[in-house]
C-alpha positions as semicolon CSV with decimal commas, in nm:
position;residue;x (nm);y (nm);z (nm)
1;X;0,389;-1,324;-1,432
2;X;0,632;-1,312;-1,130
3;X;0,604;-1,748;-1,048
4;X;0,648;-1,605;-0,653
5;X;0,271;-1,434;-0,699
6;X;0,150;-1,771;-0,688
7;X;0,204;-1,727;-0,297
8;X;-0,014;-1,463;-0,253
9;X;-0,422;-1,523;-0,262
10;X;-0,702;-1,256;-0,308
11;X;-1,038;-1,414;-0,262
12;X;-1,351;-1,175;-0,198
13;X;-1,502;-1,437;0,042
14;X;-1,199;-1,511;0,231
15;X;-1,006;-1,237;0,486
16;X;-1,223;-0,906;0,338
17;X;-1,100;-0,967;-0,048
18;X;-0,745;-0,871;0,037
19;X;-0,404;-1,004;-0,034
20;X;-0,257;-1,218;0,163
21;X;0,013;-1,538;0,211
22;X;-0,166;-1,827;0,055
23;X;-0,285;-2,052;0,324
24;X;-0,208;-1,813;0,658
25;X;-0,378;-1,519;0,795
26;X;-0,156;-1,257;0,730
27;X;-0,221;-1,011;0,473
28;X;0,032;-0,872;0,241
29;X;0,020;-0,476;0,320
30;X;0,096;-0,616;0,699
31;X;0,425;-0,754;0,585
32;X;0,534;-0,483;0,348
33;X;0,431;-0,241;0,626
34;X;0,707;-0,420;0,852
35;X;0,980;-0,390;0,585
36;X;0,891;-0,027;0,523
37;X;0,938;0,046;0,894
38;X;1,250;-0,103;0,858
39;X;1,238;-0,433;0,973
40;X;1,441;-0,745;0,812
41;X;1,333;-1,057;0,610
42;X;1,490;-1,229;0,940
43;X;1,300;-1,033;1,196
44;X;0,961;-1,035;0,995
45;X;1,007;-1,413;0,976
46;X;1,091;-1,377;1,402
47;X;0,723;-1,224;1,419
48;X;0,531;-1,474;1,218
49;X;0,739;-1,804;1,206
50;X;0,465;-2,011;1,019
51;X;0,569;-1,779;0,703
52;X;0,910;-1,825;0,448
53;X;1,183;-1,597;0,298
54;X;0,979;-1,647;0,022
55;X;0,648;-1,514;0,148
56;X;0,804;-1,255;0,254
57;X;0,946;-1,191;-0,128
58;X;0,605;-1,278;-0,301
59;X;0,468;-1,014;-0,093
60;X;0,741;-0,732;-0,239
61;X;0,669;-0,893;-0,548
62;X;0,287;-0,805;-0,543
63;X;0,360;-0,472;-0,424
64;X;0,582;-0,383;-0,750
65;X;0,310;-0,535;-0,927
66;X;0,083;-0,331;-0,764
67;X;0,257;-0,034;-0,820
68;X;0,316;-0,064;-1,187
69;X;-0,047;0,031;-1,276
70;X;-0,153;0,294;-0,974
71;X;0,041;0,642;-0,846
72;X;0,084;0,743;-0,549
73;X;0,004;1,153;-0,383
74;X;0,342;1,244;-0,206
75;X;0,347;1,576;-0,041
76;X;0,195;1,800;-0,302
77;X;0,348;1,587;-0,615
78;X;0,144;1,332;-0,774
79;X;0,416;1,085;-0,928
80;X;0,276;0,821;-1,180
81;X;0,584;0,625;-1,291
82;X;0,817;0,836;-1,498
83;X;0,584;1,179;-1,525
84;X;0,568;1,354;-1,222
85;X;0,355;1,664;-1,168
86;X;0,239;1,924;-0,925
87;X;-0,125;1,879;-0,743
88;X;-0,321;2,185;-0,800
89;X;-0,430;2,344;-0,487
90;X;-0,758;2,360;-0,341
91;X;-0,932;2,687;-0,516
92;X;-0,871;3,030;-0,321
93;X;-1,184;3,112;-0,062
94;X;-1,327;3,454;-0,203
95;X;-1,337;3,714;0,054
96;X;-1,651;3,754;0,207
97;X;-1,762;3,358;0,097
98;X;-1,722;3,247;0,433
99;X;-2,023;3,169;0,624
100;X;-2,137;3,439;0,887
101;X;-2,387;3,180;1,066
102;X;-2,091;2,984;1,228
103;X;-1,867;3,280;1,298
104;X;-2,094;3,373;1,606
């Protein structure tokens, strides 16, 4: 186990059950939201001083751990790590299946 996961805490009767920096109120998804957007290490640290560089890395690091087990829909391919695949559309509406109630 990553030693920097020891940073992050999930407790069901604290903050909702989700992940967040031990000891603050800042959950994890907030912070790797940030990054995504395109913010720094330095300017997440600008928004919430009370957190480290290394907050900031145990929460990447519980994201790739995250990410290991789960897949994620983007667009209309379903990638789940090295397979990826096409989503099968919604089934065709039949002619005439629609409802004639709501049309008028």
């Amino acid at each position: 186990m990553n030693p920097l996961l020891e940073r992050i805490s999930v407790d069901p009767d604290f903050f909702f059950g989700k992940p967040h920096i031990r000891g603050q109120r800042i959950w994890v998804s907030t912070i790797l939201d940030l990054l995504a957007g395109g913010m720094s290490i330095p300017e997440v640290l600008k928004v919430y001083p009370t957190i480290e560089e290394t907050d900031v890395l145990a929460a990447i690091a519980y994201g790739a751990e995250m990410s290991r087990d789960r897949h994620v829909a983007i667009g209309d391919v379903l990638r789940s790590g090295s397979q990826c695949r096409r989503r099968r559309p919604p089934p065709a509406e039949k002619p005439g299946s629609s409802d004639s109630r709501a049309a008028g």
